[in-house]
FIFI-119767 format. One record per residue (C-alpha): x, y, z. Coordinates in Angstrom, 1 decimal, always signed. Layout:
REC; x; y; z
REC; X; Y; Z
...
//
This chain:
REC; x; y; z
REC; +27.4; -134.1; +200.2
REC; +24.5; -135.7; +199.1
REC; +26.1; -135.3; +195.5
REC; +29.4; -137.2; +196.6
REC; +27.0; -140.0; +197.9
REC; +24.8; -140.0; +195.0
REC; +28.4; -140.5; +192.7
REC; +29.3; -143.0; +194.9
REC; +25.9; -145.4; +195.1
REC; +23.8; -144.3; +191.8
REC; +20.4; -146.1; +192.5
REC; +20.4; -144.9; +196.2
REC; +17.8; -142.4; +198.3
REC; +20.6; -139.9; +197.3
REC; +19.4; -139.7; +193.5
REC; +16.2; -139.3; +194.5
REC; +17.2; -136.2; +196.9
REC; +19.4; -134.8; +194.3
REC; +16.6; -134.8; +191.4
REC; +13.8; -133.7; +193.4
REC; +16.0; -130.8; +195.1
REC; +17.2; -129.9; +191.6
REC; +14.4; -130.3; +189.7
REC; +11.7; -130.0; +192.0
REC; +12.2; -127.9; +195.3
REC; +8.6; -126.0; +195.4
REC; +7.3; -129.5; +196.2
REC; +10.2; -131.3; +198.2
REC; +11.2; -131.7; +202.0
REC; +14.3; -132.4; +203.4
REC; +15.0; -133.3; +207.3
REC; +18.8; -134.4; +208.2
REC; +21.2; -135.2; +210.8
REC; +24.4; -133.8; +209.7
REC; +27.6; -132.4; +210.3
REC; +30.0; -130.2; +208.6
REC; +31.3; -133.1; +206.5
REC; +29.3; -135.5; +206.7
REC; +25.2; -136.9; +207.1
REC; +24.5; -139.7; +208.9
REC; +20.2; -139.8; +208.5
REC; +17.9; -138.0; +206.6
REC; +14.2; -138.7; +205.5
REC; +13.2; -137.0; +201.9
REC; +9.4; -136.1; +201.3
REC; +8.5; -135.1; +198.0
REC; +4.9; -134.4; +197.6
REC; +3.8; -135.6; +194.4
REC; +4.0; -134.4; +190.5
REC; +1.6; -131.8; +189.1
REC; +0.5; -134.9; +187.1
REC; -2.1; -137.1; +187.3
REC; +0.0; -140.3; +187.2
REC; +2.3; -139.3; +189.7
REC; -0.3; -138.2; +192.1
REC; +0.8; -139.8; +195.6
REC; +3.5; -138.5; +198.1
REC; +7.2; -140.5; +197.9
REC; +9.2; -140.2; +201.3
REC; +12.8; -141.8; +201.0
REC; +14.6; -142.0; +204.8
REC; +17.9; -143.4; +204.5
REC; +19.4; -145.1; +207.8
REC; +16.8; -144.4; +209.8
REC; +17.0; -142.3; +213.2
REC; +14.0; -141.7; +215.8
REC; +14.4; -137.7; +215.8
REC; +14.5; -137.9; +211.9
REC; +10.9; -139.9; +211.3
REC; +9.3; -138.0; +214.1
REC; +9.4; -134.8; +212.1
REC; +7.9; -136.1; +208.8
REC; +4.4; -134.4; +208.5
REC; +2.4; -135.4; +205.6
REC; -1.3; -135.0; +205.4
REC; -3.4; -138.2; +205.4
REC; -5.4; -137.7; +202.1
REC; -3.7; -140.1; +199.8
REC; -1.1; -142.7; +199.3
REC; +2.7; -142.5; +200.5
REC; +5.3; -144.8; +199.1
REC; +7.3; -145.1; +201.5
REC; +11.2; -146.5; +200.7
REC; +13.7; -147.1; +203.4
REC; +17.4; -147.4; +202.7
REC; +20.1; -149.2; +205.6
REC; +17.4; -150.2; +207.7
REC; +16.9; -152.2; +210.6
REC; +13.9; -154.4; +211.0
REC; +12.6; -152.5; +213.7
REC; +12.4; -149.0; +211.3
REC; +9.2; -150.6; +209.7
REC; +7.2; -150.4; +213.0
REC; +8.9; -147.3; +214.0
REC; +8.1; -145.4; +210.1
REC; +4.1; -147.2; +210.6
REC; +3.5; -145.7; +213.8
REC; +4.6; -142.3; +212.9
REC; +2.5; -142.6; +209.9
REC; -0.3; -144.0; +212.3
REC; +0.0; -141.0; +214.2
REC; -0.6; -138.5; +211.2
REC; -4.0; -140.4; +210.7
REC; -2.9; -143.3; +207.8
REC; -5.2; -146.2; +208.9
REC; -3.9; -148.6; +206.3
REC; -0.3; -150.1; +205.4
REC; +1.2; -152.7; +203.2
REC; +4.8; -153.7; +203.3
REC; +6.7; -155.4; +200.5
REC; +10.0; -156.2; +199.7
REC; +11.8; -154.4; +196.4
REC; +14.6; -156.1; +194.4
REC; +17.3; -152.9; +193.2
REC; +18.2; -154.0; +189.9
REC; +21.3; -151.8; +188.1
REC; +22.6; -152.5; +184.5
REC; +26.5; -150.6; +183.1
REC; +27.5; -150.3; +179.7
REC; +29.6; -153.8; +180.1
REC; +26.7; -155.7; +181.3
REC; +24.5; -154.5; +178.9
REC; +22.8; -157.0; +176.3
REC; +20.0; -155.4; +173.9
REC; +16.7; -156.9; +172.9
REC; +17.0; -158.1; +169.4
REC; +13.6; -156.5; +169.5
REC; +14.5; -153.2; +170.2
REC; +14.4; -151.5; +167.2
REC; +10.7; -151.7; +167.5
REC; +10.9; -149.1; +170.2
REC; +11.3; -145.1; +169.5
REC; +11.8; -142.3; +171.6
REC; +7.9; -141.0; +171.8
REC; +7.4; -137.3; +171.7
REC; +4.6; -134.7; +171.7
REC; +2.9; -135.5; +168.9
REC; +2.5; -139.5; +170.3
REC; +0.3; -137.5; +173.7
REC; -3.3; -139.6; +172.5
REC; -1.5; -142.3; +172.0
REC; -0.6; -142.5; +175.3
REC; -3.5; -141.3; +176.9
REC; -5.2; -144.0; +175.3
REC; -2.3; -146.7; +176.7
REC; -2.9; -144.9; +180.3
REC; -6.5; -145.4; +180.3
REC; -6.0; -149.1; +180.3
REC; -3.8; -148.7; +182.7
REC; -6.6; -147.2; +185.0
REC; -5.5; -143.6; +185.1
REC; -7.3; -141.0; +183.1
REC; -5.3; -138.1; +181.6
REC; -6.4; -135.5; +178.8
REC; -4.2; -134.8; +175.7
REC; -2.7; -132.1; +177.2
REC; -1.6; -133.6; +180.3
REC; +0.3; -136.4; +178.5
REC; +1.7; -134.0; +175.9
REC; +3.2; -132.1; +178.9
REC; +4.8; -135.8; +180.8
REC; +6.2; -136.7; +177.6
REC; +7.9; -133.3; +177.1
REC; +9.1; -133.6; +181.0
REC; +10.3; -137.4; +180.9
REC; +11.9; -139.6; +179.0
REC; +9.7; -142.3; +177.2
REC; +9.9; -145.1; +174.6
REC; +7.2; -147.1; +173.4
REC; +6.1; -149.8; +170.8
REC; +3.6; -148.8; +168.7
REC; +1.4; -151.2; +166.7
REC; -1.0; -150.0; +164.1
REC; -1.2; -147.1; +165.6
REC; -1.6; -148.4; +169.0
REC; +0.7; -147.6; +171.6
REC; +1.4; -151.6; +173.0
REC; +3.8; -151.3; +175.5
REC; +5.9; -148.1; +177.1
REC; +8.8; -147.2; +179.5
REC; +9.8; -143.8; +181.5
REC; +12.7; -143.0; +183.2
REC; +11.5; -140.7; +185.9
REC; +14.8; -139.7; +187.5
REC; +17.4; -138.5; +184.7
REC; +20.7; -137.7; +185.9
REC; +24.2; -137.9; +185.0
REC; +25.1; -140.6; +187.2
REC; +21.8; -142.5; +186.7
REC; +18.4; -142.7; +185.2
REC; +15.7; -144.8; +187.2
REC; +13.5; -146.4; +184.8
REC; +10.2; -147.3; +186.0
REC; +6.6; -147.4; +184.2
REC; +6.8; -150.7; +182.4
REC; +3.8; -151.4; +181.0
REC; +2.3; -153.9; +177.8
REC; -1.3; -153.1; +177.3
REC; -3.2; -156.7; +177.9
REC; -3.8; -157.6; +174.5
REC; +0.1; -157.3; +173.4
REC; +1.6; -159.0; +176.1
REC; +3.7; -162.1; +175.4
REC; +5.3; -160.7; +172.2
REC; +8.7; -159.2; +173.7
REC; +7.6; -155.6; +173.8
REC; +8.5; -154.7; +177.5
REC; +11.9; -155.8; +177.1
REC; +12.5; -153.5; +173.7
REC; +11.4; -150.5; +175.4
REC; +13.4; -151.5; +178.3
REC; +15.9; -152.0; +176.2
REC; +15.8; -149.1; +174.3
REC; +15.7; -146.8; +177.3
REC; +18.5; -148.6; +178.8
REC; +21.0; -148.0; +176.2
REC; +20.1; -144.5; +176.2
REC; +21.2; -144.5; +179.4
REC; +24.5; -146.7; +179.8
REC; +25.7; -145.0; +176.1
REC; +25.2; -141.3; +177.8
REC; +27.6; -142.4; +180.5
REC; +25.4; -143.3; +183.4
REC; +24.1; -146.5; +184.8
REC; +20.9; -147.5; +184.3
REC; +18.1; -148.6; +187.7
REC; +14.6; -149.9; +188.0
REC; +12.8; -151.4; +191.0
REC; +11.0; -154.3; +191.3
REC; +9.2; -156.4; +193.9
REC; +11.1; -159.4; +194.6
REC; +8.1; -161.9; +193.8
REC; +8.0; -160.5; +190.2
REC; +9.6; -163.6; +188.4
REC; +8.8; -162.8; +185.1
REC; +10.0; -159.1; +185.0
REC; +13.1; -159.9; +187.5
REC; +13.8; -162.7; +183.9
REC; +13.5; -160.0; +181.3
REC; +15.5; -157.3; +183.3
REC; +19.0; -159.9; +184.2
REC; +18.9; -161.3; +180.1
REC; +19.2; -157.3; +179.7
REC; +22.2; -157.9; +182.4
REC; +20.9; -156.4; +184.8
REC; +22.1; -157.3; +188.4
REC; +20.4; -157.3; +191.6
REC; +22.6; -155.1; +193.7
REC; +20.0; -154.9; +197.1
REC; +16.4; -155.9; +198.2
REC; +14.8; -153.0; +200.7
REC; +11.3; -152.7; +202.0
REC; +9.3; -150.7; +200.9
REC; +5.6; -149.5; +202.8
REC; +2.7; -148.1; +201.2
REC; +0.3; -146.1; +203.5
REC; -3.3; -145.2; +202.9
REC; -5.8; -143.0; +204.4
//
């Protein structure tokens, strides 16, 4: 079922529960309201990559029921992204007092453009032959790229994400200037997320090329290509619709802390 509805809206909670049930069960959690043919709630905990830049728990709860978000238990020792799906307005107080009541103290809500691009709306960078496909033997590279970033990752750890995910990048000089993942890879749909020009490089086109780059991998393999991005992010939103990407639904999205 949650296949069927994953075929039927690509950049949905449904890829998400599809992936991390595929690829990840040991560290994924799945409460529903269901019956024999059909679901009408669930919420979807997955509690964070073996990696460092992943660490944080994701919760997806698509149209939102009482009984479902009262049995969500997640320890309060670091931060939950927290996406709802078919929501009404009242879900965000409901979701921050359960979350309350599992000892987060801190919240922050925001609202999240869903941006999807086909292989008809697609239009490439002119700079994307720049970007290529990074691989094992590019791991300092992007450690180095991370570090500005703020997160701190040996060799080894970013020899192992590049072998699990999909990346392109721009390299300068031998400087890894500007990168792109997609972090969900399915037939249907690979959700690209990651974007990221180290400061120095900015201004010069890069983002879009690896954007670019991963995006045709994507619409040319059959599936659609997603991202997310908060609405107030002009200059991103810019870059992603001259790609011909189209906003297909704004959510909200909460972050909780400890």
């Amino acid at each position: 079922m949650l296949t069927r509805l994953c075929r039927e809206n690509p950049l949905s909670a449904h890829c998400y529960a599809v992936y991390y049930l595929m690829r990840e069960p040991d560290r994924t959690e799945i409460v529903l309201m269901a019956s024999d043919d059909n679901i009408e709630s669930y919420a979807l905990v997955w509690y964070g990559d073996s990696f460092t830049i992943m660490d944080v728990y994701e919760v997806h709860i698509w149209s939102s029921t009482r009984e479902v978000v009262q049995v969500i238990k997640i320890p309060p020792d670091k931060r939950v992204d927290i996406q709802l799906y078919d929501n009404a307005p009242s879900d965000v107080e409901l979701v921050t007092r359960r979350f309350r009541s599992l000892g987060f103290s801190r919240f922050h809500v925001e609202e999240f453009h869903d941006m999807v691009c086909t292989r008809e709306s697609f239009t490439p960078s002119p700079l994307e032959k720049l970007a290529v496909r990074l691989e094992e033997k590019h791991a300092s590279l992007y450690r180095d790229l991370e570090l500005e970033r703020g997160i701190e990752v040996s060799v080894e750890e970013a020899r192992e994400v590049l072998k699990t995910y999909v990346h392109y990048g721009v390299i300068v000089d031998n400087v890894l200037a500007s990168i792109a993942a997609s972090y969900v890879t399915l037939p249907w749909i690979y959700v690209i997320g990651g974007v990221f020009t180290r400061r120095r490089y900015r201004g010069r086109g890069y983002a879009k090329a690896v954007t670019s780059a991963l995006t045709r991998e994507a619409v040319f393999s059959g599936a659609v290509a997603g991202l997310h991005v908060e609405v107030d992010n002009e200059p991103a939103i810019k870059v992603y619709k001259n790609l011909g990407y189209q906003i297909t639904k704004t959510r909200t999205w909460i972050f909780a802390y400890p």
